[in-house]
Structures are given as structure tokens and as C-alpha cells.
N, C-alpha and C positions, 0 to 999 in steps of 0.2 A: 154307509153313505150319509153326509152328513143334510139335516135338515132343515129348510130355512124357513122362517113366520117371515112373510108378507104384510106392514100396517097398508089395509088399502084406502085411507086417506091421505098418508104423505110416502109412501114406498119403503119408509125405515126397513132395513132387513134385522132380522132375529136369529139367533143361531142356537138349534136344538129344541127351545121352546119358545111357545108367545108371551111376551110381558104381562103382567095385571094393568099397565099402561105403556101406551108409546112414549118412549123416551126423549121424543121427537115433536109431537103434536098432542100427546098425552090422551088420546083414543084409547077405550077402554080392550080389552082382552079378545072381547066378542069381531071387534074388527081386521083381528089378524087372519091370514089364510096360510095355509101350508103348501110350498110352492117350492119343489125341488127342484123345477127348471128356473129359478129364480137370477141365478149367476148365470153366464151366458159362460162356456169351455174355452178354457183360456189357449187352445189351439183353434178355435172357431175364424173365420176367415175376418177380417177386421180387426183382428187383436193388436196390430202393431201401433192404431190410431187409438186403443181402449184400455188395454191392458198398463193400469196403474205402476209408475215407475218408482221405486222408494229408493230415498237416500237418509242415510240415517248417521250421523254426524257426532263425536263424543263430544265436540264441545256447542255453547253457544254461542253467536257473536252479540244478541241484548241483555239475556240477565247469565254472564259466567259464573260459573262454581255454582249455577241452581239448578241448570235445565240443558239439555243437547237438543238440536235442530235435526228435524226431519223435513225433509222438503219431497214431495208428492207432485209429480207432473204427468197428466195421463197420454199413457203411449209412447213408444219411441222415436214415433214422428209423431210432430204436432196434430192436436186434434181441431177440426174447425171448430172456431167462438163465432159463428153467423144468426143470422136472426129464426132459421127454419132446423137448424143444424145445431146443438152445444151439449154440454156437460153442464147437466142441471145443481149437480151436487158431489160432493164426494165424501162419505163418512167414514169416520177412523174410529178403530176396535182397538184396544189393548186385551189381549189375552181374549176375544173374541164378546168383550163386555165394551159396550157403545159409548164413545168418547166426548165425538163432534161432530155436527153436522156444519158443512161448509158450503151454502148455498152460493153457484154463481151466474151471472146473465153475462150474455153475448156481448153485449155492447163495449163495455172496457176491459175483459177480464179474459188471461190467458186462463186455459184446464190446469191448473195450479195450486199449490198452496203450500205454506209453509206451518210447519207445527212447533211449538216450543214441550217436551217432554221431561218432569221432574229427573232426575239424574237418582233417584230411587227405584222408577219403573224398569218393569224387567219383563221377559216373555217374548209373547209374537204381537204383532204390530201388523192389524190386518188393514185395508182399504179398499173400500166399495166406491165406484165414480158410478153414478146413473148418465148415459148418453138418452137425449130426449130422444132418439130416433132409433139406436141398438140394446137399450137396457143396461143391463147392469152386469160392469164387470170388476175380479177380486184380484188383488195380489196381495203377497205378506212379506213380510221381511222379520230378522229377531234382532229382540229389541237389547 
């Protein structure tokens, strides 16, 4: 079963072990916690509004010949962007090693985002969204 580091200053999840710092907030070691119910069961009731959607594209349309387009939208029906209700974040792993964190607010922003990836990288291509209200859910796609 695999194991997840908690930072409990900005939620960064870790996989297998805790960093010497947050990749995220740069907290040191001491404030990770070990938290295997950390990912919420991608069959849990809610998934269809949570569970992270991956499209993974060989080419680009802004820099061609450097990088292929991933575009990331959480759930297969829309997820609420409301004031008491949203997708606070969604972080992107390659090979299960922390990429990018994509903060966003209610106010103008669908659960989205789009990622530019070297045309080098290779592996799985994981995606964590935090829901302010159901936590944190994962999907992967190969890259």
C-alpha cells in the first residue's frame, strides 16, 4: 500500500517518504505527517465532480517541436468554482516526483489547467486536486 507525507502547513502530498523540505512552502521535515487516508478512493461517492480528468496531447500548440500539452480538468462533470465550495489547488507529479503546484480561487477560475511538458519527459503523470470541502483526490495517466 502505497504511503503518503502530509506538509501540514500547505497540504503538499509526498509519496513513500517526507522531503528534508516542502517543495511547496519549504517547511522543514519535522512538519510532515504520515497519512494513508490522505487520497480520498477514486470509487468514493463524489468522484465524478473530483476525480481529475488527464488529456495528454503529443503536440503543442505555443512552443512546437519543445513540449506536448496536458490539459487537466477536475471531474467529468463540472466541479463547483463558488465562494464556500472550490478546488483550492491541483498538483502535478511526474514519475511520482512534485512538478507544480496550481493554486486557484472561485471567483474567475474554472477546476482546470493546462500544462506545457518537455517532449523529453517520460513515465506516469500523476494529479492531485485538493477540493476545499472533500479533500484530495488522484488520477494518473502515461506520459
Amino acid at each position: 500500500m502505497e504511503k503518503y507525507y502530509v506538509c501540514q502547513v500547505c497540504g503538499h502530498i509526498e509519496f513513500g517518504s517526507a522531503p528534508a523540505h516542502c517543495p511547496v512552502c519549504f517547511a522543514p521535515k519535522e512538519k510532515f505527517k504520515e497519512d494513508d487516508a490522505a487520497i480520498m478512493p477514486a470509487e468514493k461517492e463524489g468522484k465524478e465532480k473530483h476525480v481529475p480528468q488527464i488529456i495528454v496531447t503529443k503536440e503543442c500548440g505555443l512552443i512546437p517541436d519543445a513540449c506536448r500539452d496536458v490539459h487537466i480538468k477536475v471531474g467529468s462533470v463540472p466541479h463547483p468554482m463558488q465562494e464556500d465550495h472550490w478546488i483550492q489547488w491541483i498538483d502535478v507529479y511526474v514519475n511520482k516526483v512534485f512538478t507544480a503546484r496550481y493554486q486557484l480561487t472561485a471567483e474567475n477560475l474554472q477546476a482546470a489547467v493546462g500544462v506545457h511538458l518537455k517532449n523529453s519527459v517520460t513515465g506516469t503523470l500523476t494529479v492531485i486536486e485538493h477540493c476545499n470541502k472533500h479533500g484530495n483526490w488522484l488520477a494518473q495517466a502515461g506520459l
